[in-house]
C-alpha positions as CSV (number, residue, x, y, z in Angstrom):
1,X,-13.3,-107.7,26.5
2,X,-14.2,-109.1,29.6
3,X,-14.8,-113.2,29.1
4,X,-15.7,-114.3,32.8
5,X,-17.3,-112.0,34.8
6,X,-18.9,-113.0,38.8
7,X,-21.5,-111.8,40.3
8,X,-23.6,-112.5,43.6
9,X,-21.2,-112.9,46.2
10,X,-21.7,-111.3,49.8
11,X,-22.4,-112.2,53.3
12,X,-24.5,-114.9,54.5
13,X,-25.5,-116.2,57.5
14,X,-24.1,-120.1,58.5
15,X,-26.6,-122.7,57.3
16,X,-27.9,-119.9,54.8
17,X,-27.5,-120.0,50.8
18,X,-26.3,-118.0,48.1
19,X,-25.9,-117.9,44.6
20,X,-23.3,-117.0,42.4
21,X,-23.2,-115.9,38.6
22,X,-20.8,-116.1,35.8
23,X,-21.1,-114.7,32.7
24,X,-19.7,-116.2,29.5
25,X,-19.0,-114.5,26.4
26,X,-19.6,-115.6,23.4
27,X,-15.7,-116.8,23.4
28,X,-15.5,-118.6,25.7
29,X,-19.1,-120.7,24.8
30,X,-16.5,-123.0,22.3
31,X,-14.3,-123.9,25.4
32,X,-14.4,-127.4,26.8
33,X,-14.8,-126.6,30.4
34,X,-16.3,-123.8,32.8
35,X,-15.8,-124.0,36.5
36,X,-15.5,-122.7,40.0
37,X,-12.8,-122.9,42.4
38,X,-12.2,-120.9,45.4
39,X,-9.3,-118.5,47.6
40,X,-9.5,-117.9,51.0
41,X,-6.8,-115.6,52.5
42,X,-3.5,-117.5,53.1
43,X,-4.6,-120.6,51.3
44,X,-4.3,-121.9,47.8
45,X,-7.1,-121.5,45.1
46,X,-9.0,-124.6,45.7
47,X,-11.0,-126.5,43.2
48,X,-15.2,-126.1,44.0
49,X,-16.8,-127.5,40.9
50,X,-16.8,-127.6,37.1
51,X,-19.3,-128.0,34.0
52,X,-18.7,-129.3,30.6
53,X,-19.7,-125.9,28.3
54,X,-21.7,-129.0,26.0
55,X,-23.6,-131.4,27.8
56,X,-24.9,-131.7,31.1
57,X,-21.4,-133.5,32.9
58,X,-20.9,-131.9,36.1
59,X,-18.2,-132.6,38.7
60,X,-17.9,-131.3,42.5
61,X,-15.0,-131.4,44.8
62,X,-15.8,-133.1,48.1
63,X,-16.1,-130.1,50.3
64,X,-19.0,-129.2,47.5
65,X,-20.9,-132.4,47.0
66,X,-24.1,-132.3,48.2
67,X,-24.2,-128.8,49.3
68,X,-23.3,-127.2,46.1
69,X,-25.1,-126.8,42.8
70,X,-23.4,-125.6,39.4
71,X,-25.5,-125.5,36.3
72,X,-26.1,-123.3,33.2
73,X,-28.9,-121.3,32.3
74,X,-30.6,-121.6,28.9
75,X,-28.9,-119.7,26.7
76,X,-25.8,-121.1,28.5
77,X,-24.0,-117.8,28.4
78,X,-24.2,-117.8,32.6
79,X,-23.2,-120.4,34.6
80,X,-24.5,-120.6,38.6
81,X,-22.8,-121.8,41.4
82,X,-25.8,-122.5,44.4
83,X,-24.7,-123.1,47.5
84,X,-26.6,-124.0,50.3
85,X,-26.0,-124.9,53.8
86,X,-23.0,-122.6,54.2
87,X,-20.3,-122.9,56.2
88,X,-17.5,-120.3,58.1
89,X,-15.2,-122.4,55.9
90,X,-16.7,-121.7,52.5
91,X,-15.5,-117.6,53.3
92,X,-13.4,-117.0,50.3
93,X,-12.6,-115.2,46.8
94,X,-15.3,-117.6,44.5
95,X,-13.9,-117.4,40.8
96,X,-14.9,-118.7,37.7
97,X,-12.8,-120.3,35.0
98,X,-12.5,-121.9,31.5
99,X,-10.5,-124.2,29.9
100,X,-10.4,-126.0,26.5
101,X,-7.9,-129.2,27.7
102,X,-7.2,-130.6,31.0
103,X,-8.2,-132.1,34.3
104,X,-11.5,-130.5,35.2
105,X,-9.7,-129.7,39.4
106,X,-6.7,-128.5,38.2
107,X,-6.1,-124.7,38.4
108,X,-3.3,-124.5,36.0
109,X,-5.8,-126.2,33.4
110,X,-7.4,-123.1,33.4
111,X,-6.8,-120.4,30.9
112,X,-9.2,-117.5,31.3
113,X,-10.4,-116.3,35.1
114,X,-12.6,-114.0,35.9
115,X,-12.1,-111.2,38.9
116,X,-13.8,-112.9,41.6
117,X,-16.7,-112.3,44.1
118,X,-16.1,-112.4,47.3
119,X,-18.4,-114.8,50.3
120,X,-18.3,-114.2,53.2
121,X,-20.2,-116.4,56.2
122,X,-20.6,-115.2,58.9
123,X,-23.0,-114.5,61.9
């Protein structure tokens, strides 16, 4: 069963936007915590942003505040990463994860990943 699956990723234009989509099964709706992070090639998986599965708590790494928007939609079972204003340096693998304990930035908090789309930005 497939518990994190992204969606929406491709190749944008700088100063353009794009939207990513996670879907959440029904499993992972009784974690604590969904969020985004980030690879690009030869670099770390970096922390992007993060929303509490209950509640409206939201929490962005600096390189996202301000240009970045994660929310849920109504049903909660899809959680959106918008992104505007893009960057050359936002190119990466985008990936969501859940967690049910931890630091919200922390990758090895996280428990369940999806596969990852891919961004690219570019002219």
């Amino acid at each position: 069963q497939v518990e994190l699956e992204e969606s929406g990723g491709g190749l944008v234009q700088p100063g353009g936007s794009l939207t990513l989509s996670c879907k959440v099964s029904e499993f992972i709706l009784g974690f604590y915590a969904v969020a985004w992070f980030r690879q690009a090639p030869v670099k770390e998986r970096e922390y992007v942003a993060a929303s509490g599965v209950i509640g409206d708590i939201t929490e962005y790494a600096a390189s996202a505040k301000g240009r970045f928007t994660i929310s849920s939609g109504s049903t909660r079972n899809t959680v959106y990463l918008q992104m505007n204003i893009l960057k050359p340096e936002d190119t990466a693998v985008y990936y969501c994860a859940a967690q049910n304990v931890g630091a919200w930035s922390r990758v090895d908090d996280y428990t369940h990943w999806g596969q990852g789309t891919p961004v690219t930005v570019s002219s």
